[in-house]
C-alpha positions in Angstrom: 89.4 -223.3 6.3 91.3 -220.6 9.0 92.0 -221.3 12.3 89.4 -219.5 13.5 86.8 -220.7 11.3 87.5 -224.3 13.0 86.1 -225.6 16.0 88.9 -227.8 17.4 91.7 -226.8 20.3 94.6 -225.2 19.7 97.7 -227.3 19.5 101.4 -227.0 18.4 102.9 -223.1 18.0 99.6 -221.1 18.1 99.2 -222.7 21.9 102.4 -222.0 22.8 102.0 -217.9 21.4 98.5 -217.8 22.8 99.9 -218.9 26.6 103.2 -217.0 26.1 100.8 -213.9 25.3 99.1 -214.4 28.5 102.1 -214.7 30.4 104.7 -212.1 29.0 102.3 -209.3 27.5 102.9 -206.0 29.5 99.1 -205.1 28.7 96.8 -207.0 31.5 94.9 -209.5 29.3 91.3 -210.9 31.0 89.0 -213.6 29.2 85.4 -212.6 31.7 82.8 -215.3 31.5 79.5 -214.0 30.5 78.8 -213.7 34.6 81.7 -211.6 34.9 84.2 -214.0 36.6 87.4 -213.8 35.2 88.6 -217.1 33.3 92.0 -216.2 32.4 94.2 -213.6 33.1 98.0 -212.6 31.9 100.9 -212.5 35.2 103.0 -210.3 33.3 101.1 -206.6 34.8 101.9 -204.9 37.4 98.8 -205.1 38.8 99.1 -209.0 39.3 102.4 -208.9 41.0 100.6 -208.3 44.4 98.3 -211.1 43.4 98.2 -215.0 42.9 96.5 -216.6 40.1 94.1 -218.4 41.8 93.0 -215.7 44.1 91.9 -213.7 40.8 90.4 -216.5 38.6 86.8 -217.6 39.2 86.3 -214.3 40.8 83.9 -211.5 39.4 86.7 -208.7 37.8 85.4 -205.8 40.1 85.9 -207.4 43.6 89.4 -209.2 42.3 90.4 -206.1 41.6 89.1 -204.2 44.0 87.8 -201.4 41.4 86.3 -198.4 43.3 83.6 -197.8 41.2 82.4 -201.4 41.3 78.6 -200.3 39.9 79.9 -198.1 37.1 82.4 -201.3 35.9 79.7 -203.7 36.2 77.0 -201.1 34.3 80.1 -201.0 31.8 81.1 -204.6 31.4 77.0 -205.7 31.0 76.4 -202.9 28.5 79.1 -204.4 26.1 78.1 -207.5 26.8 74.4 -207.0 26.1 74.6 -204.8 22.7 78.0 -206.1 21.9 79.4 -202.4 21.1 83.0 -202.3 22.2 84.5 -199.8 25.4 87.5 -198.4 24.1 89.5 -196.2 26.4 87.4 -196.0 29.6 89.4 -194.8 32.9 88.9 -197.0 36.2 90.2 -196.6 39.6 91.4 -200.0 41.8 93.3 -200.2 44.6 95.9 -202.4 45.3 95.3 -205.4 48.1 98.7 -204.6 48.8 98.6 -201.2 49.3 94.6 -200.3 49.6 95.5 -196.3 50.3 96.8 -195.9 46.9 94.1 -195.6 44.1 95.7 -196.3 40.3 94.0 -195.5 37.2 93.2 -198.5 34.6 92.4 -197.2 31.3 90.0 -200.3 30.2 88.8 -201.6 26.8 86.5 -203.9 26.2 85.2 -206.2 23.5 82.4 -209.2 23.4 83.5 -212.8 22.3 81.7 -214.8 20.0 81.3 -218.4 18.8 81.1 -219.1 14.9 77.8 -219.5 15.5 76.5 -216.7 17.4 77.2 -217.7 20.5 78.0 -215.1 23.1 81.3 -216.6 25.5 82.1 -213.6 27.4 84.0 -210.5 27.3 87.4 -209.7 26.3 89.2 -207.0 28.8 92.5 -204.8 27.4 93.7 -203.3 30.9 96.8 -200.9 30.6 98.0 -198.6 33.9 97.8 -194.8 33.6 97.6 -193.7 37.1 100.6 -191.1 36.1 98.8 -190.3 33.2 95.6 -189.4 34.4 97.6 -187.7 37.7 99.3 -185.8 35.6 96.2 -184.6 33.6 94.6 -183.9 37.2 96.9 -181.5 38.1 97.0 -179.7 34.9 93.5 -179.2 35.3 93.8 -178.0 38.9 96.7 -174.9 38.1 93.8 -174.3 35.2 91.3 -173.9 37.3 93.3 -172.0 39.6 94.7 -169.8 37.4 91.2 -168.7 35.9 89.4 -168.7 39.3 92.1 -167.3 41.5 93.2 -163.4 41.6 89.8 -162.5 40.1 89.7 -159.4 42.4 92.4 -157.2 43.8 91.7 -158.0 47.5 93.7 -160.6 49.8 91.1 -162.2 51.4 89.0 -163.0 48.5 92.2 -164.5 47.0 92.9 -166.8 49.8 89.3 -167.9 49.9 89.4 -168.5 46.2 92.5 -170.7 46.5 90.9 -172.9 49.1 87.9 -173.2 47.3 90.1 -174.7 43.8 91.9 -177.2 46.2 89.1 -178.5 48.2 88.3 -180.8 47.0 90.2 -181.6 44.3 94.0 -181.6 46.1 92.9 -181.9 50.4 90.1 -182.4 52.1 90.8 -179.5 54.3 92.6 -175.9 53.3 93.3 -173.7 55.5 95.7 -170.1 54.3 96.8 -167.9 56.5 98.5 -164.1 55.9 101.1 -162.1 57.4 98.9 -159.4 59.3 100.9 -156.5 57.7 100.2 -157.7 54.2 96.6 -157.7 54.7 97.2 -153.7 55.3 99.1 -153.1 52.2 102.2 -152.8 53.9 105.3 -154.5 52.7 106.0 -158.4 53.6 108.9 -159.1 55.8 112.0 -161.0 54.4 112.7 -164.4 54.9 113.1 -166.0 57.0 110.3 -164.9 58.9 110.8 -163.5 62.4 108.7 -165.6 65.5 107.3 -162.6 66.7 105.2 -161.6 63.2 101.5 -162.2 63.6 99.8 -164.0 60.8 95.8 -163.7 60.3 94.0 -166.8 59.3 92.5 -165.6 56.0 90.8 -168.9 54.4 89.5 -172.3 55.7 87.5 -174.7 54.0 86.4 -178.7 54.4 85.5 -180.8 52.1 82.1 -180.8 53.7 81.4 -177.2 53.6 79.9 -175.0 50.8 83.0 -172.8 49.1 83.6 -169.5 50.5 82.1 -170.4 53.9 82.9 -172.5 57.1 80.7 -173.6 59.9 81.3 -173.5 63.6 81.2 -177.3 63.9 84.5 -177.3 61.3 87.6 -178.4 63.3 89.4 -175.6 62.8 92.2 -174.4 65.4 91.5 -171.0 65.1 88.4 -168.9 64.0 89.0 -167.0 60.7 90.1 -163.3 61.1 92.3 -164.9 64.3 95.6 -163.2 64.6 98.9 -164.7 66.0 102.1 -165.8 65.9 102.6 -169.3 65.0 104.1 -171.7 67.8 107.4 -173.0 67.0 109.4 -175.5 66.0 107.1 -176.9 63.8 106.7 -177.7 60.4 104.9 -174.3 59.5 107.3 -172.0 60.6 110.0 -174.5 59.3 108.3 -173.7 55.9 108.3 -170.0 56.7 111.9 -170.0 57.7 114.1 -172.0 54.9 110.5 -171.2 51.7 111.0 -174.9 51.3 107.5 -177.1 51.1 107.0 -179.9 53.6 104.5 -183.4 53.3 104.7 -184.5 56.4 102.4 -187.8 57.9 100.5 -186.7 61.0 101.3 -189.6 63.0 99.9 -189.2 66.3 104.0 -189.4 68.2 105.1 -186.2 66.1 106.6 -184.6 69.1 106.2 -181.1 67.1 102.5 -181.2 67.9 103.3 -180.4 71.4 104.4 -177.2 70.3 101.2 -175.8 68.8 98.4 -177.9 71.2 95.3 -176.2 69.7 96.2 -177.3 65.8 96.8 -180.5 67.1 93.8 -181.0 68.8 92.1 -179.6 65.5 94.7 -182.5 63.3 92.9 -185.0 65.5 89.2 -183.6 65.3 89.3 -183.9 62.1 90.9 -187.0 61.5 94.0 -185.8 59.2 96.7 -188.2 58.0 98.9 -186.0 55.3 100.0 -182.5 55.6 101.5 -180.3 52.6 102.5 -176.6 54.2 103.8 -174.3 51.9 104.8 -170.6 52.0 103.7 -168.1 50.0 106.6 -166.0 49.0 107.3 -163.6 46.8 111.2 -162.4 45.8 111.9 -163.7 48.9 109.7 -161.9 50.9 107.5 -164.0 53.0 103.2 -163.7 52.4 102.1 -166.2 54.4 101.3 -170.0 54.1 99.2 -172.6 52.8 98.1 -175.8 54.5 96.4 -178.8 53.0 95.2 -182.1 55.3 93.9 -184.9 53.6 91.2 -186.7 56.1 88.8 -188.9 53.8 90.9 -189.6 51.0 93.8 -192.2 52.2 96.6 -191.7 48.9 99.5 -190.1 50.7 101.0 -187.0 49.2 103.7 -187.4 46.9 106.8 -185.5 45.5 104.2 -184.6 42.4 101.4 -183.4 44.7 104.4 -181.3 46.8 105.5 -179.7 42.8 101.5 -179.1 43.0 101.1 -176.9 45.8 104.4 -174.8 45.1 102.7 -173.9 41.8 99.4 -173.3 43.0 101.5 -171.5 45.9 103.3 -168.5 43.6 100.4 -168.1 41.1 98.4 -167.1 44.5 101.4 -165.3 46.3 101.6 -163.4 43.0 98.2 -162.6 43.3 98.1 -161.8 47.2 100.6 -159.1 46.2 99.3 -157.5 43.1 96.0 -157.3 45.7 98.6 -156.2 48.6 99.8 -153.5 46.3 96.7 -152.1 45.1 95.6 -152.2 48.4 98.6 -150.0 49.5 98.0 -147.8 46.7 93.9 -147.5 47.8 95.3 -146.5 51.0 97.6 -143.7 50.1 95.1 -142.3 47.7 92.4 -142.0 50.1 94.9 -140.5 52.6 95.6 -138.4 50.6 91.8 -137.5 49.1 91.2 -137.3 52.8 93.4 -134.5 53.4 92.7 -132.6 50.2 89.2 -132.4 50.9 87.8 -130.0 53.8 87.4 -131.3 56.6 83.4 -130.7 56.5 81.8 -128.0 54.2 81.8 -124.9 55.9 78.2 -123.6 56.6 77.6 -119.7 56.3 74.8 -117.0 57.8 72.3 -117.7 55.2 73.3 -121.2 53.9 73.7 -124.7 55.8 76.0 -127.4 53.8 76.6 -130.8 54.1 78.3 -133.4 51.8 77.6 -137.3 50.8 80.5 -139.3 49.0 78.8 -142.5 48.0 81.4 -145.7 47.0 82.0 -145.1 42.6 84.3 -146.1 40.4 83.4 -143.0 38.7 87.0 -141.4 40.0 88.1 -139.5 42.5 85.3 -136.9 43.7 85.7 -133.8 45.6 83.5 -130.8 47.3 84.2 -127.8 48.2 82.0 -124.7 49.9 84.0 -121.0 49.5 82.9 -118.2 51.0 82.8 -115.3 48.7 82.6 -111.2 49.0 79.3 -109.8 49.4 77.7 -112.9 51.9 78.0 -115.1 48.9 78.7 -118.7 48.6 80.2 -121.1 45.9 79.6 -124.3 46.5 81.6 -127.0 44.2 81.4 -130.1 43.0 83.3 -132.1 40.9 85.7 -135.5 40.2 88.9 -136.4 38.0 87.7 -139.6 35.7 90.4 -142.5 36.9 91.3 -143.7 40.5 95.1 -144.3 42.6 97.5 -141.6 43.7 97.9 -139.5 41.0 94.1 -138.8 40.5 94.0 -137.7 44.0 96.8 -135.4 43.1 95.4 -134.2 40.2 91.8 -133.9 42.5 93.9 -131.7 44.7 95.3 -129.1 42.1 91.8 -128.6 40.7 90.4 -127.6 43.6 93.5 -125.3 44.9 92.9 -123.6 41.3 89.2 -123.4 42.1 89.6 -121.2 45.1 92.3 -119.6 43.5 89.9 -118.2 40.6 87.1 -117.9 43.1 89.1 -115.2 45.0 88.7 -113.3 42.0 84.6 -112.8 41.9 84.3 -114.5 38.5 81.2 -115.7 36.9 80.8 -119.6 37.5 81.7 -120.0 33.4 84.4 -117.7 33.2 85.6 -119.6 36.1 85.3 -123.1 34.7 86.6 -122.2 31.8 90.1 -120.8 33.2 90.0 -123.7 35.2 90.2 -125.6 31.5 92.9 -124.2 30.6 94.7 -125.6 34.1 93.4 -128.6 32.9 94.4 -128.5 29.5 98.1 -128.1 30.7 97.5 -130.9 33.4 96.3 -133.2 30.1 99.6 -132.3 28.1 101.8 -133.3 30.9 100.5 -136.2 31.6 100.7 -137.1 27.1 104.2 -136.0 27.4 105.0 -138.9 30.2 107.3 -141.8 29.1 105.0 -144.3 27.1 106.0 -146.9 29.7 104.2 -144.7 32.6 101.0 -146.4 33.8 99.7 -142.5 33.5 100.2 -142.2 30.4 98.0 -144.3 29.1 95.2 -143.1 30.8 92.9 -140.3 29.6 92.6 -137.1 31.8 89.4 -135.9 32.0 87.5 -134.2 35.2 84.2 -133.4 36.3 82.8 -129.8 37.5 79.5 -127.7 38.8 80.6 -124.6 40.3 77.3 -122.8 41.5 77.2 -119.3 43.3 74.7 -118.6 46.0 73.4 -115.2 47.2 71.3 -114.7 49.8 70.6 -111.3 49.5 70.1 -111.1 46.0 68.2 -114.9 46.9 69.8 -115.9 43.6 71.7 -119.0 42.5 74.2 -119.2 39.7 75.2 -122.6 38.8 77.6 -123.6 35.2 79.3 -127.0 34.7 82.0 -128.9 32.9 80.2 -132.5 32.2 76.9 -133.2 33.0 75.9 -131.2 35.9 72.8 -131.6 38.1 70.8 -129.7 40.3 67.6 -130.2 42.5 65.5 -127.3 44.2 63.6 -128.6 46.7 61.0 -125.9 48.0 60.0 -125.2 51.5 56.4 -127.0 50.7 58.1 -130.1 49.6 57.9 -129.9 46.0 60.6 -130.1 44.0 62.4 -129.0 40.3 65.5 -129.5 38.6 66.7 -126.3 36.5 68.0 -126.4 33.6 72.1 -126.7 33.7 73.4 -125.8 30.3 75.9 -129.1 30.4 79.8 -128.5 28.9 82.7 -130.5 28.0 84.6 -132.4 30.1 88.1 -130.3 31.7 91.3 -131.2 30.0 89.1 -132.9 26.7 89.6 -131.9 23.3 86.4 -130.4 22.6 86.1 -126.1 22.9 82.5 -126.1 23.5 82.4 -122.9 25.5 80.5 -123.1 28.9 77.7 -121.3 30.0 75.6 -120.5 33.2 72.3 -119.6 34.3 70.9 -118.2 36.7 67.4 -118.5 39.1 65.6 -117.5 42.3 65.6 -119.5 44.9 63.5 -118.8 48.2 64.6 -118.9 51.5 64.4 -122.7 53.5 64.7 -124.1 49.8 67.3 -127.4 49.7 69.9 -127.5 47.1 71.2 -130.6 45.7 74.5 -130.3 43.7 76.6 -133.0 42.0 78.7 -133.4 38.8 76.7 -136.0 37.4 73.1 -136.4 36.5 70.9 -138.0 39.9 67.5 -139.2 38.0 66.6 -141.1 41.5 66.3 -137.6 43.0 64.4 -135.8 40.3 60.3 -135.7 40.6 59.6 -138.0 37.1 61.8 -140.6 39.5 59.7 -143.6 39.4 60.4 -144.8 43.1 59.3 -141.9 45.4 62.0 -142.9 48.3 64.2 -140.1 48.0 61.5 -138.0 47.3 59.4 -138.5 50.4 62.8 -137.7 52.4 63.6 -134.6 50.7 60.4 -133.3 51.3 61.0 -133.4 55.2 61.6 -129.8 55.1 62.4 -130.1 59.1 65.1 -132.8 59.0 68.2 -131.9 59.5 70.9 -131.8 56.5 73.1 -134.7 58.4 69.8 -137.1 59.0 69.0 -136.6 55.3 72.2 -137.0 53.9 72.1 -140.6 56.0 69.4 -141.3 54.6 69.9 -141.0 51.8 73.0 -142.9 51.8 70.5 -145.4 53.1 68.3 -145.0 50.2 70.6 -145.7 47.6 72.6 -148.9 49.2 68.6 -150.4 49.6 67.9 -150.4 46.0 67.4 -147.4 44.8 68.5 -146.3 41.5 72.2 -145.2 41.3 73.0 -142.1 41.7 76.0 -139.6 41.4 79.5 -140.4 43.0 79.3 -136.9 45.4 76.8 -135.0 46.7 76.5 -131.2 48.0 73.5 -130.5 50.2 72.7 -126.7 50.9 69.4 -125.3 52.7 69.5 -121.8 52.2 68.2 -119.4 55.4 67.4 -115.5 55.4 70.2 -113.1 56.0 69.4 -111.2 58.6 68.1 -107.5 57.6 69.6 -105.8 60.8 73.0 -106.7 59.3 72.7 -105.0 55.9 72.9 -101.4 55.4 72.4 -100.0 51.7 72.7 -96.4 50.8 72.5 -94.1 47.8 75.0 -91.8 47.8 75.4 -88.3 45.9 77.6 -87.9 42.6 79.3 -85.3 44.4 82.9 -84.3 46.5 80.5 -84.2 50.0 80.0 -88.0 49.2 83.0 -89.3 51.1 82.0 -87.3 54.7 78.5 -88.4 54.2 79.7 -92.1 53.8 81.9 -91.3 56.4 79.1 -90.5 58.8 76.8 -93.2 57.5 78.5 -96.0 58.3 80.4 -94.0 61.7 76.6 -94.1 63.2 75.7 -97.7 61.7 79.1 -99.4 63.7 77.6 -97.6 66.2 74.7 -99.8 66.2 76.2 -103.1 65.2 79.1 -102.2 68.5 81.7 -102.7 66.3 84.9 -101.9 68.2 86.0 -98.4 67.7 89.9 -99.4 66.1 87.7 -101.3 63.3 85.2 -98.6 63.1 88.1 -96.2 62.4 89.7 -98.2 59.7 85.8 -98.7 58.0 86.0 -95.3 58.1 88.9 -94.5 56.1 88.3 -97.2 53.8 84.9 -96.0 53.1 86.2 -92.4 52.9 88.9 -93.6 49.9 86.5 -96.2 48.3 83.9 -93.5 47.7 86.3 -91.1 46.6 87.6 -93.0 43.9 84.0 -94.0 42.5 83.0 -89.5 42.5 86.7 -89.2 41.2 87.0 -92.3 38.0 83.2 -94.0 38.5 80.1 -93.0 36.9 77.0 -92.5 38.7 74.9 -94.0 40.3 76.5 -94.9 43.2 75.4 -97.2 46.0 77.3 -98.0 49.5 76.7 -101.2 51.3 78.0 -102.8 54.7 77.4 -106.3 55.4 78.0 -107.6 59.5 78.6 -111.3 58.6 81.6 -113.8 59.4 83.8 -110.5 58.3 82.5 -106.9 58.1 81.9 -106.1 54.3 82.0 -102.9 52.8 80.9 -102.1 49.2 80.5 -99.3 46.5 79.2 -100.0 43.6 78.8 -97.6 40.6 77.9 -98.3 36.6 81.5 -97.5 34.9 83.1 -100.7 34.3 86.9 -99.8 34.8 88.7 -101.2 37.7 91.2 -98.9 39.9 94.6 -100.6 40.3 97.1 -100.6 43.1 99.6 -98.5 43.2 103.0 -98.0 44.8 103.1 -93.9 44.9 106.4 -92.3 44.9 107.8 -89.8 47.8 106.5 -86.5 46.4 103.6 -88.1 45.0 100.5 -86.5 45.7 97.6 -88.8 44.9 98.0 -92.8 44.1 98.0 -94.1 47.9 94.4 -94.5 48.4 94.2 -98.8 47.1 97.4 -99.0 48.8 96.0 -97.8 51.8 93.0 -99.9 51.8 95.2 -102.9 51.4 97.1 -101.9 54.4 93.9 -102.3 56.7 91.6 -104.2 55.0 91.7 -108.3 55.2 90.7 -108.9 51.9 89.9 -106.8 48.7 88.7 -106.8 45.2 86.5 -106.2 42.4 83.7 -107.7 41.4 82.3 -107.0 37.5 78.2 -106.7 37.0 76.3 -106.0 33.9 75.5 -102.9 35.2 79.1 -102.0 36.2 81.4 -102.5 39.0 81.5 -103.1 42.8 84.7 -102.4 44.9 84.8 -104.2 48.2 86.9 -104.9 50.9 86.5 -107.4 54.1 87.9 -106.9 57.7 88.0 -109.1 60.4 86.1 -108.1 63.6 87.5 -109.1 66.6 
């Protein structure tokens, strides 16, 4: 028969081990009672070196321990007791009667004791200290966190907030991060150490009592959030700021450095803090701003591990404060510079009224454009460069310089766009033939375009598009229809689909819509009929009804293109158009000579102008009798400029020429340059039309 298969004491050697084993054995030994009190208990632990014997034995485990989750321990110790199922491995926290604002971490195992026969004694309790351990563990998880929750978004102050929102309430009970003003801006951080004078803006705050991402005015907090200032000094904040060395610091209530910032100590003693960790947030020794972390409920003191803590937290976020910083910066200077690419407001003309909507996209870069054309026409333009940052905005900027370049030329609206392709194309091959390390050139190039030509006296509208373009008539009565836009490839893509354009009537008071992308919330099969109870408010002005529908969209309604062009065509005036018929004959020139002598006349155009009209009539007609085929057909339009056309059905073009001394013939283009503003040729199926523009005083 074993030992312990027999019933009698222990004598002799096996005694001796069993009492040396509760003396020496590093691993805290407890015999419980089937009440819980503890029977016997090994000196040897740490834990009982701030204890006596007696003041431990006879006493239920949890209160001579002083475990704080006495209800979960007890639930724990009855459960093994009851089924008899061993605990192996279980974490508690204690504190210490010798230093109760300290918790340590016991990791606990438990086993039931039995007699031979059945009998249940009590319980068996294996304690060994992990409070490092399970610290240790707790801070790993805490940079985890942090690293997956903050920098999710490329702005400051959603960085800060997401920081305080990890360490509440896992590190303080109160967080509070404040930012150099300038950095907020995009501009670039001071150097250390940071100057008195530079204003920081409290970015974050948060309590352990508050929900993440927002405070309440009954929060101690020394200043609001958004407050701007310098910090007081010498304290320990701008100590941090100075040398980029963290600081734990006790808030005693003598600290003479509190006198130097009165309103965060009055906050400090609101709010009941004891500990303080301040650390900067700094990146190659530039200074961000700082962190601050008060502990007010929990009672452990900050350590050199919890100080290690915070500087990690502290660069992962200053890393991220400045990757947001930079963007930011960059957002800046690439909406600077879309600002001053794009005209200042679309310019609005005789017969047409224009107004523009950019609505927030990450579509790309979007532009708009309105050019006024020869003959009272209009091109209005739409379009956007796929990709956002600087070099969009440049590339926005070159597309629409090439735009009016080709539109000074009277092209049709596909000839146009697809010239403009070929600017494009090259635009695409510089930016393959980058270096491969070049953000840029990774990125594809492609752009959007609808380039649509308006003429009111015709009352025509020619639109063609690269992408998907979209157009909405809106009538005078308030109905509405969106034409058919034969759609094209996008400018600078691979594909050679050619582009085409159509053409339709469009009445006078009608409303265009124009954008580079399809807008299904303005078409009439829309299924909400917001939009299309405002567009049908023939009498509201364009501004009201680009607001609202600006509103429209930002209340729900279903998203919509990145740009819009709003145009509500009027009637040209018929007193300032004059259209004649002229003879296939030498006497044409002094009859369109007198014609338009006697039609100045009328309009009291200034007699130096009226002069130069003359003689560019006079060579404009000769060349059409001379190199033109009949018919031919005179026209003068009084708009912004006075206009001047002939038109007649051969389709070659007259070119400028540079006639020599003893020339005869040759000088009459040159001449017309000399005096006219603008001139040109503009091709028809039906043949040609020269014209020329002059400015009337």
């Amino acid at each position: 028969m074993t030992r312990s298969e027999s019933a009698g004491p222990l004598d002799g050697p096996e005694a001796a081990m069993l009492d040396a084993l509760f003396s020496q054995s590093p691993v805290g030994l407890h015999l419980l009672d089937t009440d819980l009190r503890v029977l016997r208990v090994n000196t040897a632990t740490p834990a009982m070196q701030d204890l006596r014997v007696e003041d431990v034995v006879g006493r239920r485990f949890d209160e001579a321990y002083g475990v704080v989750d006495a209800d979960e321990a007890v639930d724990l110790a009855r459960g093994v007791l009851d089924s008899g199922v061993a605990v192996v491995g279980h974490v508690l926290r204690a504190r210490r009667r010798a230093r109760p604002d300290k918790e340590h971490f016991y990791e606990v195992s438990v086993f039931r004791l039995e007699s031979p026969s059945g009998e249940v004694l009590g319980l068996a309790v294996a304690v060994v200290e992990v409070t490092e351990r399970e610290k240790g563990r707790a801070r790993a998880e805490v940079l985890r966190i942090a690293r997956e929750r903050v920098g999710r978004t490329l702005d400051v102050t959603a960085t800060c907030q997401e920081l305080v929102d990890v360490v509440v309430p896992r590190v303080a009970d109160v967080a509070v991060v404040e930012v150099v003003d300038a950095v907020l801006r995009g501009d670039e951080p001071p150097l250390a150490p940071l100057p008195l004078e530079v204003p920081l803006r409290r970015a974050a705050f948060r309590n352990s009592g508050s929900n993440p991402g927002a405070g309440t005015a009954e929060e101690p907090q020394a200043h609001p959030l958004g407050d701007v200032r310098a910090l007081p000094a010498p304290t320990p904040y701008t100590q941090a700021l100075s040398d980029l060395r963290a600081r734990a610091v006790a808030l005693n209530g003598g600290l003479p450095w509190l006198a130097a910032d009165p309103d965060r100590a009055e906050a400090i003693r609101a709010a009941g803090a004891h500990r303080l960790i301040t650390a900067p947030l700094t990146v190659r020794d530039t200074v961000l701003g700082l962190i601050s972390l008060y502990r007010t409920q929990r009672p452990d003191p900050y350590d050199e591990q919890d100080v290690g803590l915070v500087l990690q937290l502290a660069d992962h976020t200053a890393l991220c404060i400045d990757n947001a910083r930079r963007y930011t910066r960059e957002h800046t200077i690439a909406a600077t510079v879309q600002r001053q690419l794009l005209p200042r407001r679309p310019a609005s003309h005789t017969a047409l009224e224009t107004a523009y909507l950019l609505l927030p996209s990450d579509r790309g870069v979007e532009w708009y454009d309105t050019i006024p054309l020869s003959g009272a026409r209009t091109a209005l333009v739409v379009g956007g460069v796929l990709g956002q940052g600087l070099h969009s905005a440049g590339v926005m900027g070159q597309l629409r310089t090439v735009v009016r370049s080709l539109a000074a030329f009277d092209m049709e609206p596909d000839e146009l766009l697809a010239r403009l392709n070929d600017t494009a194309t090259f635009l695409a091959a510089e930016r393959a033939d980058l270096p491969t390390a070049d953000p840029v050139h990774r990125e594809a190039f492609a752009a959007r375009c609808t380039y649509a030509v308006y003429d009111p006296l015709a009352r025509t509208c020619t639109v063609a598009g690269a992408g998907a373009p979209n157009l909405v008539v809106v009538h005078p009565d308030g109905s509405s229809e969106v034409p058919d836009v034969p759609s094209g490839s996008l400018l600078g893509s691979a594909e050679a689909t050619p582009f085409a354009a159509t053409a339709f009537e469009i009445p006078e008071g009608a409303l265009l819509i124009l954008s580079d992308t399809p807008a299904p919330a303005l078409e009439p099969t829309a299924d909400g009929d917001v939009l299309r109870r405002l567009l049908a408010q023939a009498d509201r002005s364009l501004e009201d009804l680009r607001d609202d529908i600006l509103y429209a969209f930002a209340g729900g309604a279903p998203p919509g293109p990145a740009a819009l062009l709003l145009a509500r065509t009027r009637s040209f005036p018929a007193d300032r158009v004059a259209v004649w018929q002229l003879p296939d004959a030498p006497t044409a020139a002094a009859t369109a000579r007198r014609l338009v002598r006697s039609q100045l006349v009328d309009w009291n155009v200034e007699d130096e102008t009226a002069f130069d009209t003359e003689v560019i009539v006079s060579e404009l007609v000769t060349n059409a009798v001379r190199y033109g085929s009949p018919p031919l057909e005179l026209r003068v339009i009084n708009d912004r400029v006075l206009t001047c056309e002939v038109r007649d059905s051969s389709p070659s073009a007259p070119h400028l020429r540079h006639a020599g001394v003893v020339d005869e013939g040759g000088r009459g283009l040159f001449i017309i340059a000399q005096l006219a503003q603008a001139w040109g040729t503009r091709y028809t199926p039906a043949g040609k039309t020269i014209w020329t523009e002059q400015t009337l005083r």
